[in-house]
C-alpha positions in Angstrom: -5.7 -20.2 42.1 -6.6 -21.3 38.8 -8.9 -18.6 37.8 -6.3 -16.3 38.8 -3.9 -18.2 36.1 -6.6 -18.7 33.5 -6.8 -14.5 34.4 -3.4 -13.7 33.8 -3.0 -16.4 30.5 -6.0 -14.1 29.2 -4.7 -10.7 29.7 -1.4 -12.2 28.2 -3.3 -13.3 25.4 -5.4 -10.1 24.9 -2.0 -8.3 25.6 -0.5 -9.8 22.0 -3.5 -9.6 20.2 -3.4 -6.1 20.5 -0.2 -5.6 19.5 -0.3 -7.5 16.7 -3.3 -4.9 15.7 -0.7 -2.1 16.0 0.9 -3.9 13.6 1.1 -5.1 10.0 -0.2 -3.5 6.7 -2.1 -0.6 8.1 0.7 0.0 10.4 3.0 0.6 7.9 0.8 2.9 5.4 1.1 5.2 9.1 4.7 4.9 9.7 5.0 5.9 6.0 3.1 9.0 6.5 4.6 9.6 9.5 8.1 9.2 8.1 7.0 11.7 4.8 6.7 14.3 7.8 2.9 13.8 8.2 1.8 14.7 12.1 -1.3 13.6 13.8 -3.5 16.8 14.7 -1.7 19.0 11.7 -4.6 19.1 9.1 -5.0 22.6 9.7 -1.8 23.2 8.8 -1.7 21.1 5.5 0.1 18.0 7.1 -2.1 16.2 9.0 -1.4 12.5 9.0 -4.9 11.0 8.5 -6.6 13.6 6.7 -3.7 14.6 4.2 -2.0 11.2 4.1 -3.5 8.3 5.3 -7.4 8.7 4.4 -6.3 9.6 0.6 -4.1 7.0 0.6 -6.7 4.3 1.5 -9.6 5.9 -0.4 -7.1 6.0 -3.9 -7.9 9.6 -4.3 -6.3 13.0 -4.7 -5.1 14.8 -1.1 -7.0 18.1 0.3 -5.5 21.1 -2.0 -4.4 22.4 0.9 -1.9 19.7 1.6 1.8 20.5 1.4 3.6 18.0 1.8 3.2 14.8 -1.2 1.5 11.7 -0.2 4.4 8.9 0.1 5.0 5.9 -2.4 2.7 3.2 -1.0 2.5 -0.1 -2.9 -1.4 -1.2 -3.7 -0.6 -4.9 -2.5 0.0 -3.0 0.8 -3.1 -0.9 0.7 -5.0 -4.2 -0.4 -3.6 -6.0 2.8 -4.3 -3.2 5.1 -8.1 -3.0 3.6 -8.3 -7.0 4.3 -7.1 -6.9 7.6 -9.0 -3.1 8.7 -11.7 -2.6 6.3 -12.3 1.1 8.0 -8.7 1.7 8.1 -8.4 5.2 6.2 -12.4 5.9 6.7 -14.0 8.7 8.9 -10.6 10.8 9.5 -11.4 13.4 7.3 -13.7 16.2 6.5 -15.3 15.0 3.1 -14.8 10.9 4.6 -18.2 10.4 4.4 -19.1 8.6 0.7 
């Protein structure tokens, strides 16, 4: 019986930890993109949330040219908290990620 509890207190635990993961700095930089009208999957189009949005944003560097839609108002604090708390955050997404 008590492994069974110490079990379930562990997936409960595990369970908040991953939302709070979801959460935070990072998760806002996305859910501005997202809310600019960035779409995950779109970079072919010119709106693709991490390669036009999200990975510039991160890196502090221009978007693809082909992008069509402006990179939302992010504040640096915010970028500086999301690069504390997810160093990779931002990193990999796109086609020129590598450094």
């Amino acid at each position: 019986m008590r492994k069974l509890l110490g079990l379930a207190l562990l997936l409960i635990a595990a369970n908040c930890f991953a939302q709070t993961q979801k959460e935070g700095p990072c998760k806002q930089i996305e859910d501005a993109c997202t809310k600019a009208g960035f779409v995950k999957g779109e970079a072919k189009e010119g709106y693709g949330l991490w390669v036009d949005c999200i990975d510039p944003i991160m890196r502090g560097t221009a978007q693809p040219s082909k992008a069509k839609k402006p990179l939302p108002a992010v504040n640096a604090d915010l970028i500086n908290a999301c690069k504390a708390k997810n160093p990779n955050f931002g990193e990999g997404h796109g086609t020129a990620a590598k450094k």
